[in-house]
C-alpha positions as CSV (number, residue, x, y, z in Angstrom):
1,X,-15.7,0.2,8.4
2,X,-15.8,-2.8,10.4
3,X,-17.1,-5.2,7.2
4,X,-14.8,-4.6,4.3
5,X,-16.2,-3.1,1.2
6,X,-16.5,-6.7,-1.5
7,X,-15.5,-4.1,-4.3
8,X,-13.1,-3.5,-2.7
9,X,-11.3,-6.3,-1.7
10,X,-12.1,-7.3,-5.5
11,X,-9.8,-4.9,-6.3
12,X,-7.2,-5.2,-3.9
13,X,-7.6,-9.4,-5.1
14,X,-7.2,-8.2,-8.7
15,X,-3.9,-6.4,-8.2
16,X,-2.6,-9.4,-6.2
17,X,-3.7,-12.0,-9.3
18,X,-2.4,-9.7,-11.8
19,X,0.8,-8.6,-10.6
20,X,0.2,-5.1,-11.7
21,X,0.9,-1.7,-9.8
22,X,-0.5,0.6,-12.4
23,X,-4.3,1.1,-10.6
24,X,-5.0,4.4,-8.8
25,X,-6.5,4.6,-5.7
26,X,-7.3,7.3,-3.3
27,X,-8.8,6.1,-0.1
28,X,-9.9,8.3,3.4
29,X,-8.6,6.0,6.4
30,X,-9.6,7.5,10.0
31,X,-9.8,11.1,8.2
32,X,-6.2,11.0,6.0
33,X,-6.6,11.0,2.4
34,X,-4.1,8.7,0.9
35,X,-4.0,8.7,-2.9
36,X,-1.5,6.8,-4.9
37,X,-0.8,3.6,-6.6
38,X,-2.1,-0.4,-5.1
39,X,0.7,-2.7,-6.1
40,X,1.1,-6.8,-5.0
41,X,2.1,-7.4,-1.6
42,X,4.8,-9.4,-2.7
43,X,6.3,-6.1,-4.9
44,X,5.6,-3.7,-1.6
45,X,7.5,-6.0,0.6
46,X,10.3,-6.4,-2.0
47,X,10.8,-2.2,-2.3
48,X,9.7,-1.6,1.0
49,X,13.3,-4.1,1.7
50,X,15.0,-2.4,-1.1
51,X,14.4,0.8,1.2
52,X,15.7,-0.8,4.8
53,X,18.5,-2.2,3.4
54,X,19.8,1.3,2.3
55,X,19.8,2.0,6.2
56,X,22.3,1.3,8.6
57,X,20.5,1.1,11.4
58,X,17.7,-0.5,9.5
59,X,18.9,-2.7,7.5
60,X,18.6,-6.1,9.8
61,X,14.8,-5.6,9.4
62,X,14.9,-5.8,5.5
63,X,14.8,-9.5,5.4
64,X,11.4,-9.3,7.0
65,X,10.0,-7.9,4.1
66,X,12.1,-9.4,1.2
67,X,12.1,-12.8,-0.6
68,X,14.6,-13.9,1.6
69,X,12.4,-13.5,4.1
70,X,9.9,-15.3,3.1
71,X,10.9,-18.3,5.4
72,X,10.2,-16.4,8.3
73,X,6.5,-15.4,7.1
74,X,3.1,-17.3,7.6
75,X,2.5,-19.4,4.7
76,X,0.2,-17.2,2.0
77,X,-4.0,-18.5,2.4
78,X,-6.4,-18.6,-0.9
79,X,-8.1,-15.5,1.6
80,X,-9.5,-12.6,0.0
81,X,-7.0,-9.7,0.5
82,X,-7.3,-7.8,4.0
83,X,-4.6,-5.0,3.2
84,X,-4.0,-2.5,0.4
85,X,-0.6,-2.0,-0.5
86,X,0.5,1.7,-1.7
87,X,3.6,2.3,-3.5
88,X,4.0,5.9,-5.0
89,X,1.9,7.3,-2.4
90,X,0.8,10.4,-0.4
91,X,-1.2,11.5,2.4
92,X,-3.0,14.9,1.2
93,X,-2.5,17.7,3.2
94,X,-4.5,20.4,2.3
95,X,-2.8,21.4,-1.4
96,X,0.2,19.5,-0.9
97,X,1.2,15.6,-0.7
98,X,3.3,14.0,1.7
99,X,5.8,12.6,1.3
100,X,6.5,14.8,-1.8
101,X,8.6,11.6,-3.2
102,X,5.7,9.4,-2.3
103,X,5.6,6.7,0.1
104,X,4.6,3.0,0.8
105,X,1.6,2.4,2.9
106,X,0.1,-0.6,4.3
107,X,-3.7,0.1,4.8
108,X,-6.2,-2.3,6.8
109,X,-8.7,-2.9,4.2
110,X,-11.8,-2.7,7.0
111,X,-10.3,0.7,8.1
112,X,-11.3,2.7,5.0
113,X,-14.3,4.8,5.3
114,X,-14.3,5.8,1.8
115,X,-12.4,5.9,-1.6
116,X,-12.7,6.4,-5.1
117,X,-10.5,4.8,-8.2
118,X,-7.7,7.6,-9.1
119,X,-5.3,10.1,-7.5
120,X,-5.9,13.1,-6.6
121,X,-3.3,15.8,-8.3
122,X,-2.2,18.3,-5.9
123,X,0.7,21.1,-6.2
124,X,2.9,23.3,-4.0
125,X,1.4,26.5,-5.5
């Protein structure tokens, strides 16, 4: 898509205004399915950190992403939201999800082609 879809940036503005990482998305991005949870930006960067700083050989990077960070980051605009932000995610590949944990993905809003509210269930049968 090269315009965004209003409804949804709406909801990708509603998650960020209310905090909340309980609203199921699946979304079809350049032909990958990705279905899983949208949660704040500022709660993606802070596990997304939580994650890097586990690594040795990734853990400098962490601070990009956490509150301690922050200082290093362009100062948040009152813009509409141009990114989704999946926590508890996974790209569907035919019957089974990856990562089977679930990941976090950062999705160009623009970039989906099409999506629908919910997750798709999937299992390793």
């Amino acid at each position: 898509m090269s315009k965004p879809d209003e409804l949804l940036v709406d909801i990708a503005a509603m998650v960020e205004s209310e905090q909340s990482n309980q609203m199921s998305l699946t979304v079809v991005v350049q032909g990958a399915v990705i279905t899983g949870r949208l949660a704040p930006e500022s709660v993606w960067r802070q596990r997304v950190a939580e994650v890097l700083e586990q690594s040795q050989r990734l853990g400098p990077f962490s601070a990009l992403f956490s509150s301690a960070g922050a200082d290093t980051r362009p100062p948040r605009r009152k813009e509409p939201p141009t990114h989704l932000h999946f926590h508890v995610a996974r790209i569907l590949q035919g019957s089974i999800g990856l990562p089977e944990t679930g990941g976090m993905y950062r999705i160009e809003i623009k970039d989906v082609g099409a999506w629908t509210v919910g997750d798709f269930s999937y299992s390793d049968h």
